[in-house]
N, C-alpha and C positions, 0 to 999 in steps of 0.2 A: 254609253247609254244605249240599250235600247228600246226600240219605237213602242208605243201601245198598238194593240191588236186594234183590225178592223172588222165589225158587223154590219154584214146589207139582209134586208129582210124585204121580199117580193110577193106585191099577192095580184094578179092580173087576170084577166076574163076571158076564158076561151082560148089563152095561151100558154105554152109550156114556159117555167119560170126560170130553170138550170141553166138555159144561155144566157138569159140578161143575168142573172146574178153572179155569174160566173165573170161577165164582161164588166161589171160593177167593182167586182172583188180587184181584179184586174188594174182598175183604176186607182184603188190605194195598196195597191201590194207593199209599197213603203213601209205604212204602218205594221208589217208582220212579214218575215221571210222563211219562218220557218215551221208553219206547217198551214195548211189552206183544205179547207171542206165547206161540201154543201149538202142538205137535208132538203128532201120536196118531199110534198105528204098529198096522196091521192087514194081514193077510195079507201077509205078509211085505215091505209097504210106509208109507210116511210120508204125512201130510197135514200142512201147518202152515199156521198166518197168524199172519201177521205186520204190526206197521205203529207209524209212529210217532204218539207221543200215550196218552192214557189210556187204559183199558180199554175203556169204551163206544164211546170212538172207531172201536177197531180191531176190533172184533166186532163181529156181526150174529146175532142167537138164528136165526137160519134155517140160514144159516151153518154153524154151530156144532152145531145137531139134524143137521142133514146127513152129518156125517164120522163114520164108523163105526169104531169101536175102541173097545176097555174099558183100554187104557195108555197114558199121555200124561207129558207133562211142560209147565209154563208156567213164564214169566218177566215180571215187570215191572222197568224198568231206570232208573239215572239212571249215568250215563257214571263211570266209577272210573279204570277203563283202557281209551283205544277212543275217537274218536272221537262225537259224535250224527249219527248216519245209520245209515240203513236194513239198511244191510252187517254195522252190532255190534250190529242187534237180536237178543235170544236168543228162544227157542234157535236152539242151533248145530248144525246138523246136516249130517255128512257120512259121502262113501259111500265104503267099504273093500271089501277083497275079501270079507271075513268077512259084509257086510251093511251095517247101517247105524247111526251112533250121533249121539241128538240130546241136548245137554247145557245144563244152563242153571246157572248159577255167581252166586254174592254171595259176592264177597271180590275182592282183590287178591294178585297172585304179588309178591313180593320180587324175583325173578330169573328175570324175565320176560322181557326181551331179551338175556340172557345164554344163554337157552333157544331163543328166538326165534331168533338168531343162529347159534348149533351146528344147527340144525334146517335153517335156508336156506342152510347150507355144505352139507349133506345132501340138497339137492334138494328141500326140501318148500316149496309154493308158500303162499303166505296169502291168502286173501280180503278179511281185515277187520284192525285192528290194536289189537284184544282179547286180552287174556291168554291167555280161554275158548278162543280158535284154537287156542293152545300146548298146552294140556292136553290139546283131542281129538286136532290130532297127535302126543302122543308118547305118551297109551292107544292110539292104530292103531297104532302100532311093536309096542307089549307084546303087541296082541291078535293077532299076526300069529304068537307063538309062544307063548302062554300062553293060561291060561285065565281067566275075567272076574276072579277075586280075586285071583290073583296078579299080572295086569297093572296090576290098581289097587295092590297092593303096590307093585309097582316103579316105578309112577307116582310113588305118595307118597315116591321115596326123593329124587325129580328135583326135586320143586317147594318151594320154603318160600313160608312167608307164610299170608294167610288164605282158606281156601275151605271157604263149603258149596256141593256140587250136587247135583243129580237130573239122572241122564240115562238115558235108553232104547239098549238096544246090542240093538239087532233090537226082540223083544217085552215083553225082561226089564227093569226096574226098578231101578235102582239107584239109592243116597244114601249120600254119602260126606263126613266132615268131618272137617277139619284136624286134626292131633293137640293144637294146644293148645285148638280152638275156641272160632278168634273170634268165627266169626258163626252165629245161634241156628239150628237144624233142627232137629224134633221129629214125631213117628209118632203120628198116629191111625187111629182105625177108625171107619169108617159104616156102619150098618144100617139100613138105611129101604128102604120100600116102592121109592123110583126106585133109589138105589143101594146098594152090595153089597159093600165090599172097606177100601181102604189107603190113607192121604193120608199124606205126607213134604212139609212145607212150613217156610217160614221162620219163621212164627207161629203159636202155636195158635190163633189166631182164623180160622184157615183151616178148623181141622176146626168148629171151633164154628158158622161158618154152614152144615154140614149137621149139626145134631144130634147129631156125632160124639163121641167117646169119644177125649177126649187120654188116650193112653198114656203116655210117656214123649217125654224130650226124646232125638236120636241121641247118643251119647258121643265126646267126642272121642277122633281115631283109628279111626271105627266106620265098615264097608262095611255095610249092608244089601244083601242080594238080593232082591226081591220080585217071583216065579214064580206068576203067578195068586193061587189064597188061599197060597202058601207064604214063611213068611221066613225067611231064613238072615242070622244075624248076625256080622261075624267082626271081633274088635277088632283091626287092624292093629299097633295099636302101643299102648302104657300110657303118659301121660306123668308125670311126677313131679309136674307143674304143669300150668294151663291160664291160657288168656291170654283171656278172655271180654270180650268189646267195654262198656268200660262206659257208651257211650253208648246202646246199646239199651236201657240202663235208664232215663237221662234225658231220650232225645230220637226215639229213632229209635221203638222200638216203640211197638202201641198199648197203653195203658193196660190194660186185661184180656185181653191175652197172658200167658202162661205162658213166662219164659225160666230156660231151667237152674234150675231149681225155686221160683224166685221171680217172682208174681205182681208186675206193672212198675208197677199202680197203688198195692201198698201200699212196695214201693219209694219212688215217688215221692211219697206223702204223709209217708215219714220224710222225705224230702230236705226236704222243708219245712217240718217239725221241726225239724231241723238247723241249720238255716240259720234259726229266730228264736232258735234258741239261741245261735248264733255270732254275730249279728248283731241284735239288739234295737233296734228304733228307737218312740219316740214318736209312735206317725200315730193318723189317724182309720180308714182302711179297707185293705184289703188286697187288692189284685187284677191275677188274671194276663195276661200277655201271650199269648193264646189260640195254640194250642190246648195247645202243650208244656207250659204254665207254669199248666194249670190246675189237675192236682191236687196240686201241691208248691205254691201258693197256698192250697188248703185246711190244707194241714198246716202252714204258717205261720198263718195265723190259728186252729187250734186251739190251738196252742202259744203263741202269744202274747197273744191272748186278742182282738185284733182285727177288727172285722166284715170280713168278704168282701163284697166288694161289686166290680161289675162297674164297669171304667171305660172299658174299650175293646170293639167289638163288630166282631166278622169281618165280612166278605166273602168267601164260600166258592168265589167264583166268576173271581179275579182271578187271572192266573200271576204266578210269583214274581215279585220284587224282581230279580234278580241275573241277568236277561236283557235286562235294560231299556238302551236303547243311549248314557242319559246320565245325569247325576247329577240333573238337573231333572226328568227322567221317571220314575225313579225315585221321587224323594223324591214325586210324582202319584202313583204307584204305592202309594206305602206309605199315604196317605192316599185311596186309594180300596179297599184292601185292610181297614187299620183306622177304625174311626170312634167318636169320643170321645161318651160319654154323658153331656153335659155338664152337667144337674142332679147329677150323681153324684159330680164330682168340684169343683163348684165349690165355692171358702172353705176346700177341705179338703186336711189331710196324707196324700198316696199311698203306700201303698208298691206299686211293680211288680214283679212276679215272672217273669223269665223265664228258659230252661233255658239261655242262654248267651249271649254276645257274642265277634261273630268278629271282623268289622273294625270295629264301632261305630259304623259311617254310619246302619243301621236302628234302632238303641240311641238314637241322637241324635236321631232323626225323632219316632220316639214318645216321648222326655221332650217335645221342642219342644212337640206336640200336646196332650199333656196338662197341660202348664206354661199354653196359650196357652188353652185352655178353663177356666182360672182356676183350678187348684189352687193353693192356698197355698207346697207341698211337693212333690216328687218324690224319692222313694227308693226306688233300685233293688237288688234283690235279684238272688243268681243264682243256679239251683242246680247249677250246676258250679263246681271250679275255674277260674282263669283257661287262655284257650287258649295254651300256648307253644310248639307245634311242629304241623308239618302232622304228616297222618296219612299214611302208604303202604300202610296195610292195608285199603281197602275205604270210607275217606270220601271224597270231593271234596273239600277242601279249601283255603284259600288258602295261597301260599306263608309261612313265617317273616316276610317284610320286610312281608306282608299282614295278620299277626294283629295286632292293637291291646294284646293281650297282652305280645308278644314284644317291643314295641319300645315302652313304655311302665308305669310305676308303676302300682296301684290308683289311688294321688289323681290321676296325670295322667289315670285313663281317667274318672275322677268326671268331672274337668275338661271333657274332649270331649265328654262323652255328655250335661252341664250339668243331671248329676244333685245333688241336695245333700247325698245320701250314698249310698256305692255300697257295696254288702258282697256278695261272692263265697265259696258254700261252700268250708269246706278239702279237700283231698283225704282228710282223714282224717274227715271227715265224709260226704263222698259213700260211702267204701267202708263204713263200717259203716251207712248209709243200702241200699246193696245186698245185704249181709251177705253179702258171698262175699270171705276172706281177699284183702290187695292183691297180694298173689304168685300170687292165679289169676283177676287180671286184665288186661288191658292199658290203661295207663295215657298212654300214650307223647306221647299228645298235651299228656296234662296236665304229664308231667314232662321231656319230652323224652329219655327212657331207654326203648328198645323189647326186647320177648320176641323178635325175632327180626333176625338183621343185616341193621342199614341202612346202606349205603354213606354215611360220612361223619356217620353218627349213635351216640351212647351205647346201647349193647346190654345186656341183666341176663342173668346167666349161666343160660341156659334151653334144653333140650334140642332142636333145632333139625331133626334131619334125623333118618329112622329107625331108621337104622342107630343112631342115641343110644339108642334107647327098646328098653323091655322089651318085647322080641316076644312075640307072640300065641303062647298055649299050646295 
């Protein structure tokens, strides 16, 4: 899997925005490794940079002090919809007669070349072949005879599926998220001596590395306008339900992020609660598959009564596994990535803990490794259910014929992965491990039944488009 993309959107008084947004982006670089940009809009023009790769990569502090404006928007990305190249790095920015509008997006559209398509019958040209395109042209349709909230109203009646963004339309600030919200976006405030104003980002640990004040999380269905120090909030739409990604609780966010009112680190120490409750094994030591699997590792062995103890150690400096152009490069790959501590586990029963298995070639790498460094034992733990359908709402994902889930038993995946016992949280353990009711989550990957329709997929009967929903009062 890969992570969803991360958006911070900054609008401050009297101060340049490019550093703190840049030191924001910084802070979820997780969510996206593979291309990072930023857009600041001053006198009535844009500066951005842009480029593929990490954060540090594509920034320069000189750079960055240089471009003057107090409103920005950034993005870090890993490809959903779109191509990797340089063309679908965000943000997106293009010019109308109105002026200019630069947008940066995490999530995916449902019917996105259904829109695509109506659009290039229409004459509208495309740059790049990102969703994000879609969106900003058909807000330039709205903005050419409405005004910012109501073009965003009629925005949200065209597109289904999952999206947060922040984008700049000239100087003004906006943040906007899906009516069931899937993916997290949250308001704080900075007061310090360098800066002075507003952050709308994908994780609270965006405001936290400037000393910030998390406010609140955005509500799904919620435009912000943020006008220098002014905010205007207008709830688009009420849903009955909300479809909240529940892998930002197990895998995607950082650990003390704040999502929809649930801290992800004590989340993920029920998960592993849960899961020595569902799953009880016999061992000597308890230890995670770093870094997803480390605090649901702790909360297996407080529950179970089990020492923690470390058996595999990072390499924070290797790229993934899943660009590697063979299976033998690879399986180098994963053993230059992890490395066994081999007093730690030798003569003794393991259990591993890690936040999931997709296709169980990486799953199988690290039992080998830690079987071959003389554990007696390896038992593997998960804190998710098993995976049985792609996602279309904002993960990368491998196809159905790809998941080791979809086309395989627990004991055959025991079998593959040459574990000697393998136990996978239930999904009725994950959701009361989140504690946000299952009906205002989305589950789809877990169950194969989606909040919103999938061409050829099991849909739950969920308020879809906004015309459904109780309009704003």
């Amino acid at each position: 899997m890969k992570e969803a993309c991360g958006v911070v959107g900054a609008a401050f008084q009297g101060s340049k925005a490019a550093l703190p947004i840049y030191y924001s982006l910084y802070s979820f670089q997780h969510r996206g490794q593979e291309s990072a940009g930023i857009v600041i809009a001053h006198n009535g023009e844009t500066q951005s940079i842009k480029g593929m790769g990490i954060v540090p990569w594509v920034f320069k502090k000189n750079d960055l002090l240089s471009i003057d404006g107090s409103v920005g928007v950034g993005h870090v990305r890993y490809s959903t919809s779109g191509g990797s190249d340089l063309e679908n790095a965000q943000p997106l920015t293009i010019n109308f007669k109105g002026g200019t509008i630069s947008i940066a997006h995490n999530g995916n559209l449902a019917n996105s070349e259904e829109l695509r398509l109506e659009l290039g019958r229409l004459g509208h040209i495309f740059i790049s072949d990102s969703d994000t395109e879609v969106i900003a042209h058909l807000l330039v349709k709205e903005l050419m005879h409405n005004d910012i909230v109501e073009s965003i109203r009629r925005l949200m009646r065209r597109i289904v599926g999952s999206y947060s963004f922040v984008m700049l339309i000239n100087e003004t600030l906006i943040a906007v998220r899906d009516p069931l919200g899937f993916k997290p976006l949250c308001l704080g405030k900075v007061e310090s001596e360098e800066w002075n104003g507003y952050i709308v980002a994908s994780e609270s640990v965006a405001i936290d590395v400037h000393d910030g004040e998390f406010m609140r999380d955005v509500r799904p269905g919620e435009v912000l306008v943020i006008d220098g120090d002014q905010i205007e909030s207008h709830q688009i739409c009420k849903p009955g339900n909300t479809a909240h990604c529940v892998f930002e609780y197990v895998y995607f966010a950082r650990p003390d992020s704040v999502i929809d009112g649930r801290l992800v680190y004590d989340v993920r120490l029920k998960i592993g609660e849960c899961l020595a409750a569902e799953h009880p094994v016999d061992a000597d030591m308890i230890s995670p598959v770093p870094d997803s699997g480390i605090t649901s590792a702790i909360g297996y062995s407080k529950k179970s009564g089990i020492e923690y103890i470390e058996a595999l150690m990072k390499n924070r400096y290797v790229g993934r596994t899943f660009i590697m152009p063979s299976d033998a490069v690879r399986k180098k790959a994963v053993q230059l990535k992890l490395n066994v501590i081999k007093p730690n586990v030798k003569g003794r029963r393991v259990v591993l803990l890690d936040d999931s298995i997709v296709r169980g070639n990486t799953s199988r790498r690290i039992v080998d490794l830690v079987q071959r460094a003389g554990a007696s034992e390896v038992h593997v733990r998960i804190g998710s259910p098993p995976i049985i359908s792609p996602c279309y709402l904002g993960i990368d994902m491998p196809t159905r014929t790809e998941l080791i889930a979809s086309q395989k038993s627990v004991p055959e995946i025991k079998a593959a992965i040459h574990a000697d016992t393998l136990g996978y949280l239930s999904v009725e353990g994950l959701v009361e491990a989140v504690g946000i009711p299952a009906s205002d989550l989305c589950l789809g990957c877990l169950t194969g039944t989606y909040p919103v329709g999938i061409p050829g997929e099991r849909c739950v009967l969920r308020q879809l488009r906004l015309e459904e929903f109780e309009p704003d009062d």
